[in-house]
N, CA, C and O of each residue as an XYZ file, in Angstrom:
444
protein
N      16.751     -3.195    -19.259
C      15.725     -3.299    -20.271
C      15.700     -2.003    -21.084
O      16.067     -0.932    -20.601
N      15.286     -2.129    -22.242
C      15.704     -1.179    -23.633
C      14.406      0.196    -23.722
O      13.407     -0.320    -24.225
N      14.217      1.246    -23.501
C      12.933      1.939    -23.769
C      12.615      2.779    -25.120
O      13.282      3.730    -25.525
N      11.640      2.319    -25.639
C      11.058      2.610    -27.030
C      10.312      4.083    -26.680
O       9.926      4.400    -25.555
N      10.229      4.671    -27.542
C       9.387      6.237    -27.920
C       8.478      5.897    -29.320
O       8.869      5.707    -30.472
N       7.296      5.897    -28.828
C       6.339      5.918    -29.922
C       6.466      7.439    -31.056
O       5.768      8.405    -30.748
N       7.287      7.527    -32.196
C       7.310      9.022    -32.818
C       5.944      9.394    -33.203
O       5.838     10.470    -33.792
N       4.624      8.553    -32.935
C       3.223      9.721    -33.111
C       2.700      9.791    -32.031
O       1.964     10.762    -31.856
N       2.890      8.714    -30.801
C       2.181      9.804    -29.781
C       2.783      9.642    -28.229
O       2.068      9.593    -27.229
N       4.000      9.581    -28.231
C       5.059      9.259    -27.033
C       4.864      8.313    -26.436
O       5.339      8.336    -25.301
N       4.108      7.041    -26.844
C       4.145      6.577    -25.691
C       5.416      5.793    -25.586
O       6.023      5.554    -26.630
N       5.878      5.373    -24.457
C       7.263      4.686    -24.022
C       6.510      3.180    -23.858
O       5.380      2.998    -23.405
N       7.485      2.112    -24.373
C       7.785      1.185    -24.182
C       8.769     -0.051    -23.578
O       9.761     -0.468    -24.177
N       8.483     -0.353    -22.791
C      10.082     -1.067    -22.020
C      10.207     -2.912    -22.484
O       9.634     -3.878    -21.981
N      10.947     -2.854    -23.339
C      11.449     -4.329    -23.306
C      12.374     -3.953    -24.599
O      12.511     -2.820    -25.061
N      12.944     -5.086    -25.053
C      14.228     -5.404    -25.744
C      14.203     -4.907    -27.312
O      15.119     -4.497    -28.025
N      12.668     -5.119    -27.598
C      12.261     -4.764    -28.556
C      11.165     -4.270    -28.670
O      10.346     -4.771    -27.900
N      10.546     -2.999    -29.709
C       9.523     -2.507    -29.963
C       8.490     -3.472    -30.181
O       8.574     -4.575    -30.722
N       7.190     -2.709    -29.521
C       5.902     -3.429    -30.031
C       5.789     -4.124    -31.350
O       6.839     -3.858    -31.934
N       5.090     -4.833    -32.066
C       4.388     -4.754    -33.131
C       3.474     -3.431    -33.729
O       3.420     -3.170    -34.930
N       2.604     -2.467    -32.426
C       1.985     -1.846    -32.773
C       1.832     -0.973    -31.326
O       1.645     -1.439    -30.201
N       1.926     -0.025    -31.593
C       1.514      0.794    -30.539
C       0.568      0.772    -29.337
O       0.176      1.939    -29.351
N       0.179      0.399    -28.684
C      -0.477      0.042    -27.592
C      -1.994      1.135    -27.379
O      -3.146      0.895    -27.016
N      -1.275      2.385    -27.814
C      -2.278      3.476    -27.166
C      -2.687      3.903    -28.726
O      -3.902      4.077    -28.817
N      -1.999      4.103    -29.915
C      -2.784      4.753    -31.456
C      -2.566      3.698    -32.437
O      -3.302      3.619    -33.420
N      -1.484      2.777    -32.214
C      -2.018      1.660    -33.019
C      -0.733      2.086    -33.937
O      -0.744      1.456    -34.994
N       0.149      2.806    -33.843
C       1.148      2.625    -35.090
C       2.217      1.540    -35.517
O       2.357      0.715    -34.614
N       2.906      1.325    -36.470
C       3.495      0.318    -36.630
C       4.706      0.236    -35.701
O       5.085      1.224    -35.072
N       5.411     -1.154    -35.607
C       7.121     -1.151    -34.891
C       8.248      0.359    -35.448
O       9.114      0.933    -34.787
N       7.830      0.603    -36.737
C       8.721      0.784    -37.402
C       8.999      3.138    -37.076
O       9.800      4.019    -37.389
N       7.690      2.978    -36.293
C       7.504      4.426    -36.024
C       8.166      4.481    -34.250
O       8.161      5.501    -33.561
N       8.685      3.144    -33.811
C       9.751      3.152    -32.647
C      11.077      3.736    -32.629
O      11.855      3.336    -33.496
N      11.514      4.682    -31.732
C      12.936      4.617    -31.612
C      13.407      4.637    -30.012
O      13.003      5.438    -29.169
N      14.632      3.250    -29.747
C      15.007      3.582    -28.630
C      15.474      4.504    -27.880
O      16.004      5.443    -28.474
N      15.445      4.542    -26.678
C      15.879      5.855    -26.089
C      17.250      5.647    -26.016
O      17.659      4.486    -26.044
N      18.217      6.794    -25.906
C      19.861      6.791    -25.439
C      19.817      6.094    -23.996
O      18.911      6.264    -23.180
N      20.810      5.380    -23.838
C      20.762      5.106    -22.124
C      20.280      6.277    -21.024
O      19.441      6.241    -20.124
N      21.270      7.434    -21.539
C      21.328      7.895    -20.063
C      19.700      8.598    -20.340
O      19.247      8.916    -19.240
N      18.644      8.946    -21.546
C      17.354      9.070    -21.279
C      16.692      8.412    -20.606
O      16.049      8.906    -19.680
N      16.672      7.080    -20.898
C      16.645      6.060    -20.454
C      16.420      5.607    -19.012
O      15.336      5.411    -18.462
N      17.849      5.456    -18.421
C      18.154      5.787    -17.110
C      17.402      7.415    -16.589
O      17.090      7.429    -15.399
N      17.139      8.595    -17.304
C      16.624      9.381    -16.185
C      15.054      8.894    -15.917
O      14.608      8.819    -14.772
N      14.188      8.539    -17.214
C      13.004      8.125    -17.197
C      12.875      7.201    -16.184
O      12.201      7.590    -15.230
N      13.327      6.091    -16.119
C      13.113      4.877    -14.653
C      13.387      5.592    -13.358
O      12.567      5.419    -12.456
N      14.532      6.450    -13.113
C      14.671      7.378    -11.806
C      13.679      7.882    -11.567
O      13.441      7.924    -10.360
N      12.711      8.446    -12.406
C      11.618      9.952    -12.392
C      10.309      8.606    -11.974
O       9.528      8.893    -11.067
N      10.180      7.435    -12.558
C       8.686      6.905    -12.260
C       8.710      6.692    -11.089
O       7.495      6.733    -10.893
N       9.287      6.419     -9.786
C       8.389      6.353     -8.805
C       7.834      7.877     -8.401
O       6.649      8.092     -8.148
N       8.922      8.947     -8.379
C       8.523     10.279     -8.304
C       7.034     10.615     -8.788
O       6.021     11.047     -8.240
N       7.407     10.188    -10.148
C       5.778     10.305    -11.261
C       4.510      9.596    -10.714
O       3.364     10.020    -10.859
N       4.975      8.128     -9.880
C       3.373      7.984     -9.157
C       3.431      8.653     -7.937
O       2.388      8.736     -7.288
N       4.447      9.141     -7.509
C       3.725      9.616     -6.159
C       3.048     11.204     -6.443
O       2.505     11.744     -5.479
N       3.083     11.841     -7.595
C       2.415     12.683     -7.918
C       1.073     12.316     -8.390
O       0.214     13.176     -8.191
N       0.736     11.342     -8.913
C      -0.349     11.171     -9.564
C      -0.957     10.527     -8.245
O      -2.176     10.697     -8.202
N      -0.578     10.017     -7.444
C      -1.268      9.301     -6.248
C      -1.863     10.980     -5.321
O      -3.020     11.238     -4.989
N      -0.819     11.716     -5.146
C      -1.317     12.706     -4.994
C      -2.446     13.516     -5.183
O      -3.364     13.934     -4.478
N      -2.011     13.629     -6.628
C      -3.662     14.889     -7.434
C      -4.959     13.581     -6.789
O      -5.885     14.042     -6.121
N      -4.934     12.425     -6.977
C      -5.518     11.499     -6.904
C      -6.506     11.779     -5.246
O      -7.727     11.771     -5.094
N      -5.584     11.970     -4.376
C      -5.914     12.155     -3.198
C      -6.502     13.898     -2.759
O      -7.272     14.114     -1.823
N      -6.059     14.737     -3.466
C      -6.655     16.282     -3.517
C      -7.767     16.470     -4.187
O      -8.434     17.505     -4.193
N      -8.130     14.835     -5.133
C      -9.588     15.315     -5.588
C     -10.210     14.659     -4.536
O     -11.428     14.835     -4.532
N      -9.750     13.914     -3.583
C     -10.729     13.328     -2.614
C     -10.805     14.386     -1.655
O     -11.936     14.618     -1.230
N      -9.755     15.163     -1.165
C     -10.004     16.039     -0.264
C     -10.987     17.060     -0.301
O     -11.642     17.623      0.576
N     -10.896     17.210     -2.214
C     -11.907     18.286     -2.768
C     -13.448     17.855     -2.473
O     -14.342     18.403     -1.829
N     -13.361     16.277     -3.440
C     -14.828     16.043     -2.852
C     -15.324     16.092     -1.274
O     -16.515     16.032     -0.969
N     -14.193     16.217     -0.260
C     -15.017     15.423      1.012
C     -14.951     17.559      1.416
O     -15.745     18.158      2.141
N     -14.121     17.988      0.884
C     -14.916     19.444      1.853
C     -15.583     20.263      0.722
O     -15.729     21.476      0.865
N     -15.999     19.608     -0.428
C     -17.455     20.442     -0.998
C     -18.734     19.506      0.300
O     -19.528     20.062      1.060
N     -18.581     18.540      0.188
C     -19.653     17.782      0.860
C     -19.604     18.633      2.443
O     -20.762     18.713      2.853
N     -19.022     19.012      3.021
C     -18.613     19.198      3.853
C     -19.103     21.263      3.721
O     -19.751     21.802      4.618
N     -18.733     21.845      2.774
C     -19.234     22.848      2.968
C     -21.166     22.595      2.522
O     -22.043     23.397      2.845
N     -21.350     21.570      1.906
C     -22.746     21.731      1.548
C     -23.137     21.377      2.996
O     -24.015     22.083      3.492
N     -22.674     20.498      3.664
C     -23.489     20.136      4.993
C     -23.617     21.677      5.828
O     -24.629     21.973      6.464
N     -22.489     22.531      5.713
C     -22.841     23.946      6.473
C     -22.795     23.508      8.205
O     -22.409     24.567      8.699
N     -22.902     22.948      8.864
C     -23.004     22.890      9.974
C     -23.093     23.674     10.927
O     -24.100     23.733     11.633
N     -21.509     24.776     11.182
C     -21.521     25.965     11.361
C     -20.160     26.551     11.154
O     -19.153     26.022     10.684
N     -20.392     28.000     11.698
C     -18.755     28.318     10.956
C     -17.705     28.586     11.299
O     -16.947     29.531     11.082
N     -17.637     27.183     12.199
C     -15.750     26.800     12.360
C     -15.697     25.719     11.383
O     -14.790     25.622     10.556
N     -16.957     24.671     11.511
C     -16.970     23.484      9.828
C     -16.684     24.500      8.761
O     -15.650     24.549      8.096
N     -17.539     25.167      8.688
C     -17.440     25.464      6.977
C     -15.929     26.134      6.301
O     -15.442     25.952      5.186
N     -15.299     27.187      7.766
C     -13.663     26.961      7.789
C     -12.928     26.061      7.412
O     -12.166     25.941      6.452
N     -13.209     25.431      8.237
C     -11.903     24.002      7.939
C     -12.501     24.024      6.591
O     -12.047     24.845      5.794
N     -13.349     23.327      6.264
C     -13.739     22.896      4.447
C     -13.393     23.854      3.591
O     -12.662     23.511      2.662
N     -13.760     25.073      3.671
C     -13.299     26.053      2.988
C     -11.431     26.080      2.978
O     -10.772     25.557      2.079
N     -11.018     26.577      3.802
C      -9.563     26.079      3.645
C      -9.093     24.501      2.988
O      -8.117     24.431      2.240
N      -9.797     23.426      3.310
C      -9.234     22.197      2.642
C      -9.608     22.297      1.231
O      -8.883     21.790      0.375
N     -10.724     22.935      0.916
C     -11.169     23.278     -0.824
C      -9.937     23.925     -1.244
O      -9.249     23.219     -1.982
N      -9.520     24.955     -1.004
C      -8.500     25.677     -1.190
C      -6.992     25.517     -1.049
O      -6.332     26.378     -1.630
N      -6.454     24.760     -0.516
C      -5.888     24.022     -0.381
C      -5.121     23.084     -1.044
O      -3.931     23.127     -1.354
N      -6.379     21.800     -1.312
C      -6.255     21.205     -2.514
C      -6.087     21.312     -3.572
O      -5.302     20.631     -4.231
N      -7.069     22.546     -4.138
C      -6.832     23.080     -5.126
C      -5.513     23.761     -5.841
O      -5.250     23.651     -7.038
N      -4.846     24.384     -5.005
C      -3.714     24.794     -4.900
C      -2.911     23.718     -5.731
O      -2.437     23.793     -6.865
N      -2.908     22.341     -4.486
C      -1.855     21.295     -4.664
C      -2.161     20.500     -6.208
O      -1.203     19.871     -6.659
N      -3.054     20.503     -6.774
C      -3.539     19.727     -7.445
C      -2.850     20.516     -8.660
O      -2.073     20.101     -9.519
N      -3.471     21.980     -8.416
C      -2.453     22.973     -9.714
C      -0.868     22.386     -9.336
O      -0.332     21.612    -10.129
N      -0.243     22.756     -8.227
C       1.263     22.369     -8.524
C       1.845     20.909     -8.967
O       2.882     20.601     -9.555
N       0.853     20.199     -8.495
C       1.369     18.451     -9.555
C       1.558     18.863    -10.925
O       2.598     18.993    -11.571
N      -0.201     19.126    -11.387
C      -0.040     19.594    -13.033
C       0.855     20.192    -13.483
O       1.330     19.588    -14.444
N       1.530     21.455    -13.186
C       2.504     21.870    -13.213
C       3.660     21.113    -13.200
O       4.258     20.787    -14.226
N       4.160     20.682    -11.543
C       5.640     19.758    -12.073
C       5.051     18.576    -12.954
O       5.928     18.336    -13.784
N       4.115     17.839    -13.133
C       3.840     16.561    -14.289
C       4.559     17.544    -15.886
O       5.544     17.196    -16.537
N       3.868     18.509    -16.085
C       4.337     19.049    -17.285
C       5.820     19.652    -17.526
O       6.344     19.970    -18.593
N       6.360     19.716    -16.149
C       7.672     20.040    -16.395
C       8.182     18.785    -16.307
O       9.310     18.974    -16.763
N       8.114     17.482    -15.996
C       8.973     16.310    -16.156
C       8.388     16.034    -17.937
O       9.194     15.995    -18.867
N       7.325     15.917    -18.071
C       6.930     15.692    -19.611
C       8.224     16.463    -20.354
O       9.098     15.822    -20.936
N       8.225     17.947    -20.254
C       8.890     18.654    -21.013
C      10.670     17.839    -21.209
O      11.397     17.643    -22.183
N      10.810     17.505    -19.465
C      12.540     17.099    -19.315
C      12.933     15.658    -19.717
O      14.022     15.104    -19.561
N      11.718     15.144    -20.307
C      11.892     13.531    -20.755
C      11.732     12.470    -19.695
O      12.066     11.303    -19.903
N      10.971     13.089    -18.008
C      10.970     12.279    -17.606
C       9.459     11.790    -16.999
O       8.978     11.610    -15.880
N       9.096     11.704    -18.111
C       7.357     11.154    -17.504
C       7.305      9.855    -19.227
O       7.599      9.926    -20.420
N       6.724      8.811    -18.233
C       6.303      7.620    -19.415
C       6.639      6.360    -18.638
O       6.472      5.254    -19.152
């Protein structure tokens, strides 16, 4: 299957032929251009990679929410340890997704 590049606001498209209209800003077919194969081919390699990052950050904001809750409970302070380290932690991981997400953006392989 053929992948389209929206030229005003990237978004990628997969089928044989371009939209009618852009999906996400609304531009015409005519602001489509297909990708080269082998772009192409790296973009489909990179998406499962690409959700398991986003499933990720996804899961470090849960970790975030459950040890703020977790330092607000205070209990005592081997709890507020652990939470404190899992705040921190997460946080960390959540920066390094953003990070590699913007370096696959940059290498053509996020869409």
């Amino acid at each position: 299957m053929k992948k389209w590049r929206c030229g005003v606001c990237g978004y990628i498209h997969d089928g044989e032929m371009p939209p009618e209209r852009c999906p996400k800003c609304g531009a015409p077919k005519e602001q489509f251009a297909g990708l080269a194969a082998e772009a192409a081919a790296l973009l489909e390699r990179s998406r499962p990679s690409n959700a398991l990052h986003a499933e990720l950050h996804a899961l470090m904001g849960k970790v975030t929410e459950l040890a703020n809750r977790g330092i607000e409970d205070n209990l005592d302070p081997g709890c507020l340890a652990v939470f404190r380290y899992a705040l921190g932690k997460a946080q960390v991981i959540q920066s390094m997704v953003k990070a590699e997400i913007a370096t696959h953006q940059a290498k053509g392989k996020w869409g």
